[in-house]
C-alpha positions as CSV (number, residue, x, y, z in Angstrom):
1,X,-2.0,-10.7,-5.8
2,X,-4.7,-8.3,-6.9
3,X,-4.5,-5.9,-3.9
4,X,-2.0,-8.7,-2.2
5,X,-3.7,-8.0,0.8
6,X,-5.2,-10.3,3.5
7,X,-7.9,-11.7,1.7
8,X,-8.5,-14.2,-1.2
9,X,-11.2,-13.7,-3.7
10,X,-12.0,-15.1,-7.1
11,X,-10.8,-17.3,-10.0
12,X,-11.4,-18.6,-14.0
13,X,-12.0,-16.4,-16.9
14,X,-14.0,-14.3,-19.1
15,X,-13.4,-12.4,-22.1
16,X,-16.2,-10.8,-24.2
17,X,-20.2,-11.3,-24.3
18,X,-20.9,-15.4,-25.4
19,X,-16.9,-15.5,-25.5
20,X,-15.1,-18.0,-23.3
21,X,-13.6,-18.4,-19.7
22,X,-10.8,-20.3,-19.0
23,X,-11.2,-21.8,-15.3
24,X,-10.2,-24.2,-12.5
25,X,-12.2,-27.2,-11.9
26,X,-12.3,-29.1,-8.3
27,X,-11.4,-32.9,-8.6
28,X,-14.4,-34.5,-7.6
29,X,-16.7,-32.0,-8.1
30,X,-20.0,-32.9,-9.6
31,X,-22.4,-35.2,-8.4
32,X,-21.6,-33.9,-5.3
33,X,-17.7,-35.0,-4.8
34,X,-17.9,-37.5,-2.1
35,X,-20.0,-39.6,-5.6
36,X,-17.7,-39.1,-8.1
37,X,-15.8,-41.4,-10.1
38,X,-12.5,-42.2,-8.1
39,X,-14.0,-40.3,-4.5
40,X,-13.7,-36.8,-3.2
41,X,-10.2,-37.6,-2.5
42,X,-8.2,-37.6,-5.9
43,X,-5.4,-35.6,-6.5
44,X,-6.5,-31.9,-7.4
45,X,-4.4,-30.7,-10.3
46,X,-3.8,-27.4,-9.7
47,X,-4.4,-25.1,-12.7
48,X,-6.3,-27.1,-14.2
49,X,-8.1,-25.8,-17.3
50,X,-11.6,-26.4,-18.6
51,X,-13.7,-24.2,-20.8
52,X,-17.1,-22.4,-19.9
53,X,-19.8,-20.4,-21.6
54,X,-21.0,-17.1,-20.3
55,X,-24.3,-17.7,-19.2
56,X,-27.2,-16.0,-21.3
57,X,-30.6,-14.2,-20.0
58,X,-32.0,-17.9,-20.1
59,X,-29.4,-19.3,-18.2
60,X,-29.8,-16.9,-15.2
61,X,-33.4,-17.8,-14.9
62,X,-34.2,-20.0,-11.6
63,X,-34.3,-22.7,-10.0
64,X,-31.0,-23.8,-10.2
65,X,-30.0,-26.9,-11.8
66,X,-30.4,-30.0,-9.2
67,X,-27.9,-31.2,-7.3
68,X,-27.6,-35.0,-7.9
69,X,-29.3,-37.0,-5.3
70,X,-30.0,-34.1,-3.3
71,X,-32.8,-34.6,-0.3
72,X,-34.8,-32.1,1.8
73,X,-34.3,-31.9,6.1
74,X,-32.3,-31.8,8.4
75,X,-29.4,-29.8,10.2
76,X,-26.4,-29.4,8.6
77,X,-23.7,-28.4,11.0
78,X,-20.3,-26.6,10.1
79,X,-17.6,-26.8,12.1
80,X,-14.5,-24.4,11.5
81,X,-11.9,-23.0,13.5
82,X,-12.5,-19.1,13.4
83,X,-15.4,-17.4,12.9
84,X,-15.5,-14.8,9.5
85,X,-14.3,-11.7,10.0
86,X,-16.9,-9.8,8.4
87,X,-20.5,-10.6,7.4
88,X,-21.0,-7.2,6.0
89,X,-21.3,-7.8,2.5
90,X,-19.2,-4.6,1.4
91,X,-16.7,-6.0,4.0
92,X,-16.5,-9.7,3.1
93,X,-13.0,-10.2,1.0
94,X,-12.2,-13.8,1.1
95,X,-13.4,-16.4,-0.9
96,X,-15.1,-19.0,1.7
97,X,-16.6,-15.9,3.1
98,X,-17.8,-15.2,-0.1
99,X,-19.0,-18.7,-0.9
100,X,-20.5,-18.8,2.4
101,X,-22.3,-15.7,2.7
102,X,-24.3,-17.1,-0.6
103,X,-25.9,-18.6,2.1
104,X,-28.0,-15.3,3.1
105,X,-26.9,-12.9,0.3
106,X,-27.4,-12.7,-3.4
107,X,-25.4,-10.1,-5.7
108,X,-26.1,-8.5,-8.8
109,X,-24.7,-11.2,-10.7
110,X,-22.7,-14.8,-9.7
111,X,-21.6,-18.1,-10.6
112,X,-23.7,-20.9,-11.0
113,X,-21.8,-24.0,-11.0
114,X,-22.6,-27.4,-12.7
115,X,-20.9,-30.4,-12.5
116,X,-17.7,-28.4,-11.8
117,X,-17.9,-26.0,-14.3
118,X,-18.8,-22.2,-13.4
119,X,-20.6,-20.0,-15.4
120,X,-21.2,-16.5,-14.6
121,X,-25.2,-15.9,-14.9
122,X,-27.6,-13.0,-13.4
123,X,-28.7,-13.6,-10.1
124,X,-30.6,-10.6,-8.9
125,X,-30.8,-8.8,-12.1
126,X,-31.9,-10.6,-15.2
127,X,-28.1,-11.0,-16.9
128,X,-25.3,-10.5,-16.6
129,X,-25.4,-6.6,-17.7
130,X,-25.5,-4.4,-20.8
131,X,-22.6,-2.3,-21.9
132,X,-22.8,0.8,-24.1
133,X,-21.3,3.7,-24.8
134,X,-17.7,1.8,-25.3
135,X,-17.7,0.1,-22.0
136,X,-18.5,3.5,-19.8
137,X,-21.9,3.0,-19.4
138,X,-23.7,-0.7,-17.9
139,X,-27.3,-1.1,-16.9
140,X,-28.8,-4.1,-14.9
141,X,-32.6,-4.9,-14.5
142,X,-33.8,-6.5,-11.9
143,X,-35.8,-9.7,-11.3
144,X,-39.8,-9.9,-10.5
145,X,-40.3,-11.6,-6.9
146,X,-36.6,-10.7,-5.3
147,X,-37.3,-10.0,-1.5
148,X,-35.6,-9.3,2.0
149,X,-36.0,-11.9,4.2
150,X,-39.2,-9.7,5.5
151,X,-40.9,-10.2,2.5
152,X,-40.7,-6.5,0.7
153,X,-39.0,-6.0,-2.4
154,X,-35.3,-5.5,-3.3
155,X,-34.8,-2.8,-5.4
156,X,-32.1,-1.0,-7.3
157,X,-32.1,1.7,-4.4
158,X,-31.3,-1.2,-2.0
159,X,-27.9,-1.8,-5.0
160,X,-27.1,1.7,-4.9
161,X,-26.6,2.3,-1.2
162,X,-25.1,-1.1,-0.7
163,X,-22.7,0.4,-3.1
164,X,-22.0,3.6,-2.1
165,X,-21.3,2.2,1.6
166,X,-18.1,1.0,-0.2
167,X,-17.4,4.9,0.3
168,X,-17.7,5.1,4.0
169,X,-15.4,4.9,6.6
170,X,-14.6,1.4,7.6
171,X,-14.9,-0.5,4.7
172,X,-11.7,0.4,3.3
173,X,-10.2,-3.5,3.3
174,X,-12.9,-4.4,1.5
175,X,-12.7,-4.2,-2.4
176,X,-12.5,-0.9,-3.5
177,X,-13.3,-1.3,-7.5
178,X,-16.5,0.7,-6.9
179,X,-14.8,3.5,-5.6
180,X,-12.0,3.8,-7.8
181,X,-14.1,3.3,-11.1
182,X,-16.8,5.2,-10.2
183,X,-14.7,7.9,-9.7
184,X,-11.8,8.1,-12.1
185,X,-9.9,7.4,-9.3
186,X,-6.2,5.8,-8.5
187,X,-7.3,4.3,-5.1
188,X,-9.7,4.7,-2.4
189,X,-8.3,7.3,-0.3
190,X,-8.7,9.2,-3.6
191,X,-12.0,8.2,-4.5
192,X,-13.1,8.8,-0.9
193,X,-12.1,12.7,-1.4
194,X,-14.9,12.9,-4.2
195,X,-17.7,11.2,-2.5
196,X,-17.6,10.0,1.0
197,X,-20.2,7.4,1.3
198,X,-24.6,7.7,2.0
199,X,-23.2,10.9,4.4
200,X,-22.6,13.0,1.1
201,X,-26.1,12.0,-0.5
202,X,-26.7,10.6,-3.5
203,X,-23.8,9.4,-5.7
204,X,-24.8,10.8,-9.5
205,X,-22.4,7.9,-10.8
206,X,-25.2,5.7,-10.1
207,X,-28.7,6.1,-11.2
208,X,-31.9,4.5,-10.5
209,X,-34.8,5.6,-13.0
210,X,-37.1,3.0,-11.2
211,X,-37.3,0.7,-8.5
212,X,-36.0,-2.4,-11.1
213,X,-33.6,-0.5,-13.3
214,X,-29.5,0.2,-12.3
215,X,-27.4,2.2,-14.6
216,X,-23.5,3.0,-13.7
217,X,-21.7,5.7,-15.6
218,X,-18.3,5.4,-15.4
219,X,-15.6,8.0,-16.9
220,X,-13.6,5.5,-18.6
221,X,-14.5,1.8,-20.2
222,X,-15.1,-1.1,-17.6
223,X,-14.9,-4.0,-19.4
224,X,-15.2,-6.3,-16.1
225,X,-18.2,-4.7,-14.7
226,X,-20.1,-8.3,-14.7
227,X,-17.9,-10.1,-12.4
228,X,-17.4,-7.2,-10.5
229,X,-21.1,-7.4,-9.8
230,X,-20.8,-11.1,-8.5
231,X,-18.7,-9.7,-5.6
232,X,-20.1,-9.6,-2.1
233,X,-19.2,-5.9,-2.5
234,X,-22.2,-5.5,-5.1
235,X,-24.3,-7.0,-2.4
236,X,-27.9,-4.2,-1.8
237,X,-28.2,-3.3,1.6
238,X,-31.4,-1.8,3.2
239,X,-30.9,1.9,4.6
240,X,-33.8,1.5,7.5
241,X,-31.6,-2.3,8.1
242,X,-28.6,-1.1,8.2
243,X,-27.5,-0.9,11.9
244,X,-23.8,0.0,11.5
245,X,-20.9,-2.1,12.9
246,X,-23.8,-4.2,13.9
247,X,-24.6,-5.3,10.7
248,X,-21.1,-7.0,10.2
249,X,-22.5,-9.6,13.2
250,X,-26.0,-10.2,11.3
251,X,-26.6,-8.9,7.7
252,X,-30.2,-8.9,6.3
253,X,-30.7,-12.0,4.1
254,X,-31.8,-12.2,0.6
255,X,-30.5,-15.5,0.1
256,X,-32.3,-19.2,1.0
257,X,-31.2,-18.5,4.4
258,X,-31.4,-16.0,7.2
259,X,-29.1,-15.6,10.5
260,X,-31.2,-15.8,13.5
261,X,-28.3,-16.1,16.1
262,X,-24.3,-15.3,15.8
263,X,-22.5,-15.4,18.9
264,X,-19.3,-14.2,17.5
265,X,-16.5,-16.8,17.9
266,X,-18.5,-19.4,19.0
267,X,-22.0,-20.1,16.6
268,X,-23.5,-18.9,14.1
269,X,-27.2,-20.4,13.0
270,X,-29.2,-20.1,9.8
271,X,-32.6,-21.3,9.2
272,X,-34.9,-21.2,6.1
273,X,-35.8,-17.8,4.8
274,X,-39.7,-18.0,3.4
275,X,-39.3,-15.2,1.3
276,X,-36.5,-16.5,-1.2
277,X,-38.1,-18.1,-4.3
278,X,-35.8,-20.6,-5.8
279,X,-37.7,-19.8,-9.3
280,X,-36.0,-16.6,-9.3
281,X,-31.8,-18.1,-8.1
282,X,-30.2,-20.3,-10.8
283,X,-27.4,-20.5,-7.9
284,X,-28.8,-21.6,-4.9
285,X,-30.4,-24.1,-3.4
286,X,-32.5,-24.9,0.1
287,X,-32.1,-28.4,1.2
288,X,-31.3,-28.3,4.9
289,X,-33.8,-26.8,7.6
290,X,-30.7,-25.3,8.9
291,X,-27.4,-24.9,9.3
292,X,-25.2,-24.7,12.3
293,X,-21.9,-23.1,12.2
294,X,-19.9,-23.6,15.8
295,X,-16.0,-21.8,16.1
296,X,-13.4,-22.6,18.1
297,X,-12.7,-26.0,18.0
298,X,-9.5,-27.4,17.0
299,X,-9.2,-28.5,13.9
300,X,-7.4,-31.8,14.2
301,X,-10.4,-32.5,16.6
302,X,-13.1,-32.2,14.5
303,X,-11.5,-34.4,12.0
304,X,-10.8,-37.0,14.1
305,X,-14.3,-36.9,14.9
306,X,-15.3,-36.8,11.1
307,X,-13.0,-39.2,9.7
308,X,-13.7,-41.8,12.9
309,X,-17.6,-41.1,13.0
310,X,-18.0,-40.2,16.4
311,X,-20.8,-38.1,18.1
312,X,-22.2,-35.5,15.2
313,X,-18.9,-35.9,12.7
314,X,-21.5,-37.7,10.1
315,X,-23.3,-34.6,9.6
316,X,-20.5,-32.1,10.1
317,X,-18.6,-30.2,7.4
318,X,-15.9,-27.7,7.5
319,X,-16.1,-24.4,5.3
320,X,-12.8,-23.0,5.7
321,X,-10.3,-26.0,7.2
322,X,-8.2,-28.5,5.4
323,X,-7.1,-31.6,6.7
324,X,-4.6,-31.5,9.4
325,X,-1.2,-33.2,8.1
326,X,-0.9,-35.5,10.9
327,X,-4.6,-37.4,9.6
328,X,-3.8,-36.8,5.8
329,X,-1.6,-39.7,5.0
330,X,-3.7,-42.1,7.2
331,X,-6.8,-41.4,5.7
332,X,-5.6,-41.1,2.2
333,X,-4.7,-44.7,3.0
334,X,-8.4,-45.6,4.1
335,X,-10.7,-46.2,1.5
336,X,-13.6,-45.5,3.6
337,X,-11.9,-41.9,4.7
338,X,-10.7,-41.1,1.9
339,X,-13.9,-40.7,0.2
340,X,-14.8,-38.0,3.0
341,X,-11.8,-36.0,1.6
342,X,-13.0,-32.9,-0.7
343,X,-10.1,-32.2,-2.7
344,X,-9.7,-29.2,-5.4
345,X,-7.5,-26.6,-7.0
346,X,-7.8,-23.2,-5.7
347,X,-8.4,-22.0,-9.0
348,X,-6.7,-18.4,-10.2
349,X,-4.8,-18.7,-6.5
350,X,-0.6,-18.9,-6.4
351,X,1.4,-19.0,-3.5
352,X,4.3,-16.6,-4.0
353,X,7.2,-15.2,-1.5
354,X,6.8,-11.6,-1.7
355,X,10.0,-9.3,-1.6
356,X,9.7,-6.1,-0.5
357,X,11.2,-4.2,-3.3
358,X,11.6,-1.1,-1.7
359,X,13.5,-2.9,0.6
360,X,15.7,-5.3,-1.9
361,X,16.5,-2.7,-4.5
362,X,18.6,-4.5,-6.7
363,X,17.2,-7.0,-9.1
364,X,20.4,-9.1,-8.9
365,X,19.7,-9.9,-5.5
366,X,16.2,-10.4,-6.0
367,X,17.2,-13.1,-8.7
368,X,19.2,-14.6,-6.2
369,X,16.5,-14.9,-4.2
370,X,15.0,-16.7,-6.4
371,X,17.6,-19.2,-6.7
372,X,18.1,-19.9,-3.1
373,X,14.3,-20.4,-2.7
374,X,13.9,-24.1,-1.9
375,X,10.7,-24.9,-3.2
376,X,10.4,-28.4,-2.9
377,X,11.4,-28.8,1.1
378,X,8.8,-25.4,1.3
379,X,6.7,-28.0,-0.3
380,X,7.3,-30.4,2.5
381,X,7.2,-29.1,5.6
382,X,4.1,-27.2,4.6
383,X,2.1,-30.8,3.8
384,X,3.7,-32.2,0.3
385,X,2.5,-32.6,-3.3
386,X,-1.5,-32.3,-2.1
387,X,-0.8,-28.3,-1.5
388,X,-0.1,-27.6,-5.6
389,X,2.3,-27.7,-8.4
390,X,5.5,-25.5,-8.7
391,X,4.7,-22.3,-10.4
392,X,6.5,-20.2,-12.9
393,X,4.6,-17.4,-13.7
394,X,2.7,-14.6,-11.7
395,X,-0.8,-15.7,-12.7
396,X,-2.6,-18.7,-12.6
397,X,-3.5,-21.0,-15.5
398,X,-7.0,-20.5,-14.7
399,X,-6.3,-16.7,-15.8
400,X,-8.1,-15.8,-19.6
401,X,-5.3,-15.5,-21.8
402,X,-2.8,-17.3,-19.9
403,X,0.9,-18.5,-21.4
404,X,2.9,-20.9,-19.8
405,X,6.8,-19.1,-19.2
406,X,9.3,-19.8,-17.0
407,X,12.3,-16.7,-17.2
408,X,14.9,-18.1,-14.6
409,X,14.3,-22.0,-14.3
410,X,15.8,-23.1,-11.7
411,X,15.1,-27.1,-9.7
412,X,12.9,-27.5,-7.1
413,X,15.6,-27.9,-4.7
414,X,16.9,-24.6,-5.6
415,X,20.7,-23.3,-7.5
416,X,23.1,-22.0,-4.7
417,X,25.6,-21.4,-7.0
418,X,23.6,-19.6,-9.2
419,X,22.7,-17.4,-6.2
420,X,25.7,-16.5,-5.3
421,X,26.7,-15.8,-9.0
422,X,23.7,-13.5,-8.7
423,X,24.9,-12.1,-5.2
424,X,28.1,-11.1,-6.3
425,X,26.9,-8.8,-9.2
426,X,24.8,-6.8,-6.9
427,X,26.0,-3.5,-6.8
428,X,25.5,-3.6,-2.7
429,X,26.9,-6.7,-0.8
430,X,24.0,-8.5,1.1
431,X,24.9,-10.6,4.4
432,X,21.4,-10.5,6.2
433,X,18.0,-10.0,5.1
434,X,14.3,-10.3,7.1
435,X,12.0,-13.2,6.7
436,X,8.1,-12.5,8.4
437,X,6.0,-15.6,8.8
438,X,2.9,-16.2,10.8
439,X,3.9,-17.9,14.1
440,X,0.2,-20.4,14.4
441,X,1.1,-23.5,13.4
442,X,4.1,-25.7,13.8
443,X,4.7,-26.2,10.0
444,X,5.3,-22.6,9.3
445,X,8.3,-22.4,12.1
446,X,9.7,-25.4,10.2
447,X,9.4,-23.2,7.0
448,X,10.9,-20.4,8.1
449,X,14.0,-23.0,9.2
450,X,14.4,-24.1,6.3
451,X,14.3,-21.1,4.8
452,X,17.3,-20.0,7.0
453,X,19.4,-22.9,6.2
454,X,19.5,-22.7,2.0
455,X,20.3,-18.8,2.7
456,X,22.7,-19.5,4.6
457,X,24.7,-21.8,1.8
458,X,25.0,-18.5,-0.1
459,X,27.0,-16.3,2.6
460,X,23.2,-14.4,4.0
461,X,21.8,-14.7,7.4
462,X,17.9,-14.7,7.3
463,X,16.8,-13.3,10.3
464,X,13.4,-15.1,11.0
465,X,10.6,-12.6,12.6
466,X,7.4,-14.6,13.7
467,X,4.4,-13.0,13.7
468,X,0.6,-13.3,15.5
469,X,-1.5,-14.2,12.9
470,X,-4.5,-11.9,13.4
471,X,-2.0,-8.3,13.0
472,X,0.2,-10.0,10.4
473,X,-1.2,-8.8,7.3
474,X,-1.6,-5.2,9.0
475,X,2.2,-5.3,10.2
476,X,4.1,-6.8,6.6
477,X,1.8,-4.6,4.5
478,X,3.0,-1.2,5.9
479,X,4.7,1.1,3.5
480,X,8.5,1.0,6.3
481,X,7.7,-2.6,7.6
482,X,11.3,-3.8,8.1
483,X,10.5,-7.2,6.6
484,X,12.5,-7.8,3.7
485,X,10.1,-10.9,2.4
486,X,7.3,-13.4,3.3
487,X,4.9,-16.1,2.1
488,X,2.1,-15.2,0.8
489,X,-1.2,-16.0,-1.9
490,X,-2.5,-14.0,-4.2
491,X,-4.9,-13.9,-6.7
492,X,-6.9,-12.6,-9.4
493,X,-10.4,-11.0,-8.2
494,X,-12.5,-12.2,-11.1
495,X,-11.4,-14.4,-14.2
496,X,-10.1,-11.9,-15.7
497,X,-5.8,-10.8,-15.6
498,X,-7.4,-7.2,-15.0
499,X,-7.3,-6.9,-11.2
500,X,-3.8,-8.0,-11.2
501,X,-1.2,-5.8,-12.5
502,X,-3.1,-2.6,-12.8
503,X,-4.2,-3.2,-8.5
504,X,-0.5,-4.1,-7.3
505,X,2.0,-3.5,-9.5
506,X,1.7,0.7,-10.7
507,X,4.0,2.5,-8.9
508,X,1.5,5.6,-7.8
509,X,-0.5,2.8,-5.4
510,X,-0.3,2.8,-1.7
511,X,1.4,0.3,0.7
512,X,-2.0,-1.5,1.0
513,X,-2.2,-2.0,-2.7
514,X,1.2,-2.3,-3.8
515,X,2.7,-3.9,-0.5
516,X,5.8,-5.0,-2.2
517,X,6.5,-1.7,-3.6
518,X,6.9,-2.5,-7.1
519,X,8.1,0.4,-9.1
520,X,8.7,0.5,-12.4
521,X,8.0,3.5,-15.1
522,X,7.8,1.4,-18.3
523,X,5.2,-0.8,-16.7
524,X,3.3,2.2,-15.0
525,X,3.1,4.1,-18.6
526,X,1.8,0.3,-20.0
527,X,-0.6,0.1,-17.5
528,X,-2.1,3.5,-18.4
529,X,-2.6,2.6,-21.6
530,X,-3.9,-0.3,-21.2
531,X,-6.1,1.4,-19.0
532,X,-8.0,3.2,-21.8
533,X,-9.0,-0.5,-23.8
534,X,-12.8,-1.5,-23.7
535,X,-12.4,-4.7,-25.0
536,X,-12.2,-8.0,-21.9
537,X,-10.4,-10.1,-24.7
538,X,-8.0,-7.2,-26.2
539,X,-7.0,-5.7,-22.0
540,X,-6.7,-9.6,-20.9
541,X,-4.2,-10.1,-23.8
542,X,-2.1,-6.8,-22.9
543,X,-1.8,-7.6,-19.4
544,X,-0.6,-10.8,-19.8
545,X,1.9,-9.8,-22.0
546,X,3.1,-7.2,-20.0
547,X,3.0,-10.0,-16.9
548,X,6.4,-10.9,-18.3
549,X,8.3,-7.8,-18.6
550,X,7.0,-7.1,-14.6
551,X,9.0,-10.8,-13.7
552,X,11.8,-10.0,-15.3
553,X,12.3,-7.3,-12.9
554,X,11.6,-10.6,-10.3
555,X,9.4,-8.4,-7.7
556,X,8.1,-11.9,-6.6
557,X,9.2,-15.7,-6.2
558,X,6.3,-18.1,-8.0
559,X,5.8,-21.2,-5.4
560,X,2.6,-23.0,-6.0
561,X,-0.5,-23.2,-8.5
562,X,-2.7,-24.3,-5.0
563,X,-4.8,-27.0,-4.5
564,X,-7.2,-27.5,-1.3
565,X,-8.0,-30.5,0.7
566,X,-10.8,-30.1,3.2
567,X,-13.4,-33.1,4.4
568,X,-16.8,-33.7,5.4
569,X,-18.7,-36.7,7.6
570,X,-20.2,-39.5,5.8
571,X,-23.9,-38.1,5.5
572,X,-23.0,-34.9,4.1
573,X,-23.7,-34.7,0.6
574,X,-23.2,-32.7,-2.0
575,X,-19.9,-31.2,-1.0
576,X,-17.5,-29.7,-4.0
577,X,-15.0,-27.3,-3.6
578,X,-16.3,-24.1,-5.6
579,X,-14.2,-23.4,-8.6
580,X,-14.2,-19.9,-8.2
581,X,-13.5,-19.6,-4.4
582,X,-12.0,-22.4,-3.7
583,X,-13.7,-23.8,-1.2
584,X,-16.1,-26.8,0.0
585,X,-19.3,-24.9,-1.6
586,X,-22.1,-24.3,1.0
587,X,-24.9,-23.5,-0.8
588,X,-25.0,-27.0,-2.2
589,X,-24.9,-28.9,0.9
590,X,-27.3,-31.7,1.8
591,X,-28.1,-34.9,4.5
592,X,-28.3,-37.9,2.8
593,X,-30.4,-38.9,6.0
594,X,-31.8,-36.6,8.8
């Protein structure tokens, strides 16, 4: 829920320098999926759990490890139903747009993934960082032979303004760590009073002594600068390339690939950038001659198309779609499609029902909430057991420091009369309360049905409000939105529990923060506390401890650990879902014939 706003980002776990990382790994993953013992389509267990080094100076040295029977040539084309919303890299807050935009960009740091298992190495600088000064001061240095896709030179100026864009007006949905750390600040709108962006000049929070060297100075200890620095935020950006709104159509690459065309909603086409070395990216690679990204199409089309190998579905892939339910059970059931199934857990993701708080005052009826919640028939309509395991807790297991708890157990089927025990020790009787849902696909009206038949077996009319899909996260996150609750994901940033509670939960955060507005002064004078430790390991341990005392107060309903189930034709190989952004990964992609 870190931020719980319209956006996904990041998964598994670090705790201190050559410490561990607790993560989620894809089923399948490895040897490309589609090759793996018992095919791309096994079960994902969600929350999985698998333990990963931090990667060392050696380990972020290029060329990335091979991907097994990987081949050069050909077109790889990608077929998804929208087009990204951003392609600025300080805009990009999603995970397949981050795992996309790998593509064309490179970061500061990222994740290099090997048979499954991520591990967070350097990427444009040489490691993953070095901390002094009790956490409050990091410096980076930067590779020999990083370049634009003209040829000249990335350099720590090119960091610096990509980073103080996060400033500007504009960017404000995009991460706003940079801001807020760099400036001592609560949130952005209070950052932004101190420094408004490249407009204000340089940013002294940020020096550059030369064109390879990057130090930030922060007032208090960071201990997650690292995987901060893997974010698309932490992306450089070229002052003399940096055309504005333009540049959210057709960033400058650094990565393997350039963009020579985007026609927004309808195509977007890479080809080969000469200037990327592989020697210097231990996360990338460069098989395909290029890729071809087309919008628009129904998704149940290009399955059918894929799964039944007509026209291009061999060589087609889809990013950012799952299978469509009415095809799942059929090809499950198909050995030959089933192995074009790329199936995964989402990694640090869970899929809650937010209540707004501010709204539903009273824990008792919260609680009840709880209780009437039917998670299993949620389950159902929404696509069955392939979408994730119940949850009990706010976090993910993929979360460092993670403990299983479960404070209200209640079946899967829900406890009406434990609802309306619940109900009738609230201090204010409830007969109706608001439920917002997006209104674009069929499932989610069936949801929202059966949502309004368990309330009603406690006495309370839920008053259904469908929504259009592209405003919906703008409408339900507004401070007075009259929408008493709705479904939701949320997740951790970065591996680490510290974008969490400290970026939704304290009570001094805005609406688009803290969107269920959660208030409580014991867990706001934790928070601050916590604030103050320099230690990953010893700040991971508080805030999960304090995760427990936040639940008790029942702000959300847990409903899944998620899992992913997307698909590819038969000669695309390679394709995993990414363990950190839980999606088929595209940097990894190949034709096993062109």
């Amino acid at each position: 829920m870190a931020r719980i706003r319209p956006r996904i980002t990041v998964v598994p776990a670090l705790a201190t320098a050559a410490a561990l990382l607790m993560c989620s790994c894809s089923a399948g993953a490895g040897k490309g999926a589609e090759g793996a013992k018992g095919g791309g389509a096994t079960a994902a267990k969600s929350g999985q759990r698998l333990t990963v080094a931090l990667g060392t100076a050696a380990d972020s040295r290029g060329p990335a490890p091979a991907v097994s029977g990987a081949r050069s040539g050909g077109t790889v084309k990608v077929a998804n139903l929208n087009d990204y919303s951003h392609l600025d890299p300080q805009k990009v807050y999603a995970g397949e747009g981050y795992s996309t935009s790998l593509l064309w960009g490179r970061q500061l740091t990222q994740y290099q993934v090997v048979d499954g298992r991520p591990k967070l190495v350097g990427d444009l600088a040489t490691d993953t960082g070095k901390s002094s000064d009790g956490g409050r001061t990091w410096t980076y240095r930067l590779k020999d032979g990083v370049a634009w896709e003209d040829g000249k030179p990335i350099t720590s100026a090119h960091i610096k303004y990509g980073i103080e864009r996060t400033f500007a007006p504009g960017f404000e949905l995009g991460p706003t760590y940079w801001p807020e750390w760099l400036t001592d600040s609560e949130d952005r709108s209070a950052a932004v009073k101190k420094y408004g962006g490249p407009k204000d000049g340089d940013l002294k929070a940020i020096e550059t002594p030369d064109d390879k060297t990057i130090v930030f100075r922060f007032p208090k200890p960071q201990s997650d600068v690292p995987y901060m620095a893997a974010q698309s935020s932490s992306s450089p950006v070229r002052e003399d390339k940096d055309t504005g709104t333009g540049y959210d159509v057709r960033p400058f690459a650094t990565g393997p690939y350039k963009i020579v065309e985007h026609k927004q909603n309808q195509s977007l086409t890479l080809e080969r950038n000469p200037h990327w070395k592989a020697e210097t990216d231990p996360i990338r690679h460069q098989y395909p001659e290029r890729f071809e990204f087309t919008f628009g199409k129904k998704t149940l089309n290009t399955a059918q198309e894929v799964f039944n190998a007509r026209g291009s579905g061999p060589d087609t892939v889809t990013t950012k779609d799952e299978v469509p339910p009415e095809l799942y059970a059929e090809a499950a059931r198909d050995p030959k499609k089933k192995e074009l199934i790329v199936a995964g857990s989402r990694g640090a993701y869970t899929n809650d029902l937010y209540i707004k708080n501010s709204r539903v005052t009273d824990p008792e009826v919260r609680k009840a909430i709880h209780y009437l919640f039917p998670r299993e028939q949620a389950r159902q309509v929404l696509g069955g057991p392939r979408l994730g395991d119940f949850a009990t807790t706010l976090s993910s297991p993929a979360v460092v420091g993670w403990k299983k708890y479960d404070l209200y157990p209640v079946k899967p089927t829900g406890d009406i009369e434990k609802a309306k025990e619940h109900l009738a020790r609230a201090k204010t009787k409830v007969t109706t309360l608001t439920y917002a849902y997006e209104s674009d696909a069929p499932e989610k009206d069936r949801l929202a049905q059966v949502l309004v038949d368990a309330f009603a077996k406690a006495g309370v009319k839920l008053v259904v409000k469908p929504l259009e899909k592209a405003t919906f996260h703008n409408e339900v996150f507004r401070g007075p939105a009259p929408y008493d609750m709705w479904l939701s994901t949320n997740s951790v940033d970065w591996p680490t529990p510290a974008t969490l509670l400290p970026d939704s939960f304290h009570s001094k955060l805005d609406a688009l923060a803290n969107s269920i507005r959660y208030a409580n002064p014991e867990v706001d004078k934790e928070l601050e506390r916590i604030a103050g430790i320099g230690d990953a390991q010893q700040k991971a341990d508080a805030l999960i401890a304090l995760e427990r005392t936040v639940m008790k107060d029942v702000p959300v309903v847990p409903f899944l650990y998620t899992s992913v189930s997307q698909f590819r034709g038969a000669n695309i190989g390679g394709a995993a879902i990414h363990p950190i952004y839980g999606s088929i990964a595209a940097a990894s992609l190949y034709l096993k014939k062109s």
